[in-house]
ChimeraX commands (.cxc) that place a marker at each C-alpha (Angstrom):
marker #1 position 4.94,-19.98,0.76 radius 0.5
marker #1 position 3.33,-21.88,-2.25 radius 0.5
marker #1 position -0.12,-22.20,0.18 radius 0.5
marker #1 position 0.09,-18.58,0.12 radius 0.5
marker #1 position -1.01,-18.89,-3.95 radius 0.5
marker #1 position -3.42,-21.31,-3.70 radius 0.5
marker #1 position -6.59,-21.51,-1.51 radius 0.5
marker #1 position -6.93,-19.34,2.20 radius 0.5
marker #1 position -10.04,-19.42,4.48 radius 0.5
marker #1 position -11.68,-16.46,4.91 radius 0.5
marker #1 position -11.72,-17.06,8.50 radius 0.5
marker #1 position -8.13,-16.60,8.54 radius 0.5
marker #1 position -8.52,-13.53,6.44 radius 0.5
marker #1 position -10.72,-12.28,8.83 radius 0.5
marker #1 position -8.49,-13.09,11.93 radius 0.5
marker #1 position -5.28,-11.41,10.05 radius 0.5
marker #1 position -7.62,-8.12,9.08 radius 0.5
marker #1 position -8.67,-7.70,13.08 radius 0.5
marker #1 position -5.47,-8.00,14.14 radius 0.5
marker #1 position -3.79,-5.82,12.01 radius 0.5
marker #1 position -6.24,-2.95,12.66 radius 0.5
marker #1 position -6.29,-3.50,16.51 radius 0.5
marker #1 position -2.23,-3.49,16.38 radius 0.5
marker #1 position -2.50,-0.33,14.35 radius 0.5
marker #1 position -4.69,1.54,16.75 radius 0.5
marker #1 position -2.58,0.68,19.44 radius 0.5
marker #1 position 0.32,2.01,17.58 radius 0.5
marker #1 position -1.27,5.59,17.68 radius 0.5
marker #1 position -2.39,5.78,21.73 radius 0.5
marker #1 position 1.19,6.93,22.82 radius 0.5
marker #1 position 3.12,10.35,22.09 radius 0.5
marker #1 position 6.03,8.04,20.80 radius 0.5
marker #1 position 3.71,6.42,17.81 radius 0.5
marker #1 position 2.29,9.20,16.96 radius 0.5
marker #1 position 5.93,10.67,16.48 radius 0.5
marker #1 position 6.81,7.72,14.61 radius 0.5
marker #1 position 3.55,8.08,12.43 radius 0.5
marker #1 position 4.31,11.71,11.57 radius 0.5
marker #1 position 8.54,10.80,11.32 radius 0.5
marker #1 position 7.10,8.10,8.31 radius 0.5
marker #1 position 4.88,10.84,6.74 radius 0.5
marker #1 position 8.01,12.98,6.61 radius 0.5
marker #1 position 10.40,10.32,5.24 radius 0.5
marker #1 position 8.16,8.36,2.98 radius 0.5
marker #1 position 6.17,11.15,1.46 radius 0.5
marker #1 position 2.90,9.71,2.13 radius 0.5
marker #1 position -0.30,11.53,2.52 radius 0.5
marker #1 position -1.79,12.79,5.58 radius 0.5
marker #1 position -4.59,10.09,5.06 radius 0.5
marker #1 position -2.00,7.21,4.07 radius 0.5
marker #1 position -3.54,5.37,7.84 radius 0.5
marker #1 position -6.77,5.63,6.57 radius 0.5
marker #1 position -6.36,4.38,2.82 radius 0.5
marker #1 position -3.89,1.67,4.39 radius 0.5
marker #1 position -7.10,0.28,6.76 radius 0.5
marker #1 position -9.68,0.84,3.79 radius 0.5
marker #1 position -7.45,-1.74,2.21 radius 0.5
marker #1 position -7.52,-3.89,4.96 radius 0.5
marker #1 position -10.87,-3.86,6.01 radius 0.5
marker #1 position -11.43,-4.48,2.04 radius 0.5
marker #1 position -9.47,-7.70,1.37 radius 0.5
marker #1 position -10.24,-11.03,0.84 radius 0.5
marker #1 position -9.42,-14.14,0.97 radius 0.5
marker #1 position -9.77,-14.09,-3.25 radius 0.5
marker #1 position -7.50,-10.80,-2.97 radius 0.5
marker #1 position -4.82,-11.91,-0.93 radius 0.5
marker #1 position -4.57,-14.73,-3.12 radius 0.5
marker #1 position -4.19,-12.82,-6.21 radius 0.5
marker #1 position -1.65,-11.04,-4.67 radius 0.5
marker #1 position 0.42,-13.67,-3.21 radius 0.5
marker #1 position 0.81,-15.25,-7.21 radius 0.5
marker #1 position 1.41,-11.11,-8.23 radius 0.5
marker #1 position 4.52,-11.07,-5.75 radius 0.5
marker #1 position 5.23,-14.22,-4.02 radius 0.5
marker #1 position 7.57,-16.69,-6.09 radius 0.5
marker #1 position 8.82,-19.05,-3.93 radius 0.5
marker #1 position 11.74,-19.94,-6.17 radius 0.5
marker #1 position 13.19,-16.58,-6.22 radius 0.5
marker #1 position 13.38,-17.18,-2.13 radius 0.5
marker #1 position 16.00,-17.45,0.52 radius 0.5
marker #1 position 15.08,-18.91,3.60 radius 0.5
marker #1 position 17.61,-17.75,6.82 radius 0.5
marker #1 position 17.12,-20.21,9.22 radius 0.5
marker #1 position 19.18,-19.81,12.40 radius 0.5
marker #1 position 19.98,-22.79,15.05 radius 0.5
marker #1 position 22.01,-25.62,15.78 radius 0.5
marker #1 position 23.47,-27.20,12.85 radius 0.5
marker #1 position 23.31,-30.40,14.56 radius 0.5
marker #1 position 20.04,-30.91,15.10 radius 0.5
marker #1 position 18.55,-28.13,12.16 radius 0.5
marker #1 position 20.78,-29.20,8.82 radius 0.5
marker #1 position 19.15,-32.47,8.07 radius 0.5
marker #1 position 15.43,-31.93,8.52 radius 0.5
marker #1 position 16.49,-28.41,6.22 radius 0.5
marker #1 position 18.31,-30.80,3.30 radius 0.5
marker #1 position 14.95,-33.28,3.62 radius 0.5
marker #1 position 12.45,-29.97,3.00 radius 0.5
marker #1 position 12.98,-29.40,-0.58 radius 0.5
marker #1 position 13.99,-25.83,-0.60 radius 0.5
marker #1 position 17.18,-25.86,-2.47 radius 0.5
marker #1 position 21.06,-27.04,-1.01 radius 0.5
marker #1 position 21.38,-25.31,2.56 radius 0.5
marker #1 position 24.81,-23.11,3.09 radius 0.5
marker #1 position 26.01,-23.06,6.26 radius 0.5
marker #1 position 27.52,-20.37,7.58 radius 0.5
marker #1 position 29.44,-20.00,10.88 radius 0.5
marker #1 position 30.93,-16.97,12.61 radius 0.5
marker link #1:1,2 radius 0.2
marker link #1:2,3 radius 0.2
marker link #1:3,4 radius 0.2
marker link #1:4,5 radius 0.2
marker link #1:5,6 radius 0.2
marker link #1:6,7 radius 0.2
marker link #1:7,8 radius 0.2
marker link #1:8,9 radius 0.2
marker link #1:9,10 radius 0.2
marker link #1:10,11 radius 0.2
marker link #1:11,12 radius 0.2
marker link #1:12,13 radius 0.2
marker link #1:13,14 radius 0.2
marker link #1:14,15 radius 0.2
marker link #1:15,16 radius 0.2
marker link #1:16,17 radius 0.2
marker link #1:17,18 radius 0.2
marker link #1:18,19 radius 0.2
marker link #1:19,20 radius 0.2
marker link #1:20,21 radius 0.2
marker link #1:21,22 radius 0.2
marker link #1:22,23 radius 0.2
marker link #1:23,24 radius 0.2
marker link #1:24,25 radius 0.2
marker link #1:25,26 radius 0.2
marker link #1:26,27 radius 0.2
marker link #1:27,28 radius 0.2
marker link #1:28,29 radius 0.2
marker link #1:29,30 radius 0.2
marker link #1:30,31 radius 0.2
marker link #1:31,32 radius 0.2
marker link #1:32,33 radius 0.2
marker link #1:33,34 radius 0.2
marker link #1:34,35 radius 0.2
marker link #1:35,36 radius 0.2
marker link #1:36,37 radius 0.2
marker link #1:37,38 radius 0.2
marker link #1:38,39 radius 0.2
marker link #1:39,40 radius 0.2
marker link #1:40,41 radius 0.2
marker link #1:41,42 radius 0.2
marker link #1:42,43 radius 0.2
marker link #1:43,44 radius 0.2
marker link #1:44,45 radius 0.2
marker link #1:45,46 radius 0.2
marker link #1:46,47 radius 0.2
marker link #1:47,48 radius 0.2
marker link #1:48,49 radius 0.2
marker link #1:49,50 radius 0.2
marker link #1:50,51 radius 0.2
marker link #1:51,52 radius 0.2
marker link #1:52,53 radius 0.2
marker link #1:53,54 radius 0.2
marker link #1:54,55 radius 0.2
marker link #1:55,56 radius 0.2
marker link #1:56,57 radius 0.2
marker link #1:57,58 radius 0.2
marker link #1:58,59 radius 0.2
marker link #1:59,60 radius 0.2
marker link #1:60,61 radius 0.2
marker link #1:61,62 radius 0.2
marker link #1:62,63 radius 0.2
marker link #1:63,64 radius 0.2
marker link #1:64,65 radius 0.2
marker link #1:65,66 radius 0.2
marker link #1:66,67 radius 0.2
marker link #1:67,68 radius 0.2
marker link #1:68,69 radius 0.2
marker link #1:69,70 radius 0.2
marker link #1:70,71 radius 0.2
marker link #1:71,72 radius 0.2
marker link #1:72,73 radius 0.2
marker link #1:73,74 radius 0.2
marker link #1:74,75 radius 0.2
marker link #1:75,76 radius 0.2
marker link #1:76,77 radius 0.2
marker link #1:77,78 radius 0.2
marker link #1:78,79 radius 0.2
marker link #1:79,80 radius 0.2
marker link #1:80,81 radius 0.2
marker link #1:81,82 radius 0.2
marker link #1:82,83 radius 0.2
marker link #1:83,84 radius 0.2
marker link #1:84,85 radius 0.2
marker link #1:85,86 radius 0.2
marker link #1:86,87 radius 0.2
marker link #1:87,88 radius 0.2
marker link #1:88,89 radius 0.2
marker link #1:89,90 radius 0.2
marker link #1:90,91 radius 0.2
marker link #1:91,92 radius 0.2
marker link #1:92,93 radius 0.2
marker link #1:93,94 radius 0.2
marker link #1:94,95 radius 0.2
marker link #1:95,96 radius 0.2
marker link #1:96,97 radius 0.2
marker link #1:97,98 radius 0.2
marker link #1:98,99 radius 0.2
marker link #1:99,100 radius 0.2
marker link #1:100,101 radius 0.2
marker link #1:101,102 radius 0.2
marker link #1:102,103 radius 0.2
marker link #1:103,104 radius 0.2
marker link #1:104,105 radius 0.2
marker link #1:105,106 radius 0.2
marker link #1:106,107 radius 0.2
view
């Protein structure tokens, strides 16, 4: 998470940006998403032109911008980290990372 806050191609800006707006054009091309587009509207109490303000802002950002907000929101040591798998194999490579004392828990 700390990369997040410090330096990101734009090319990778650029990839994340196409694929979110592709994804959320896709979203729309059934009856079903747009039902779950208007069932957000309803619960949220967003705008009719939320979609459109929400891909101005994608279409807008930058490599500088997501930066600036990754070190507005993202502190890495107010994190928890759920990693799921086998114990034997996951637990030591997790205590070697550097992310705090892993807690196992079993069911």
């Amino acid at each position: 998470m700390e990369k997040y806050r410090g330096e990101i191609p734009q090319e990778y800006v650029d990839f994340t940006k196409s694929a979110l707006l592709k994804g959320n054009a896709r979203s729309f091309e059934t009856l079903g998403g747009l039902l779950n587009m208007l069932n957000n509207m309803a619960s949220y109490d967003l705008p009719a032109d939320y979609i459109k303000k929400e891909e101005a802002f994608v279409r807008d950002l930058t490599s500088e911008k997501v930066i600036e907000l990754a070190n507005k929101y993202i502190d890495p040591s107010r994190m928890y980290y759920v990693v799921v798998g086998d114990a034997k194999t996951q637990l030591g490579p997790l205590e070697k990372a550097g992310l705090g004392k892993p807690v196992l828990v079993k069911n």
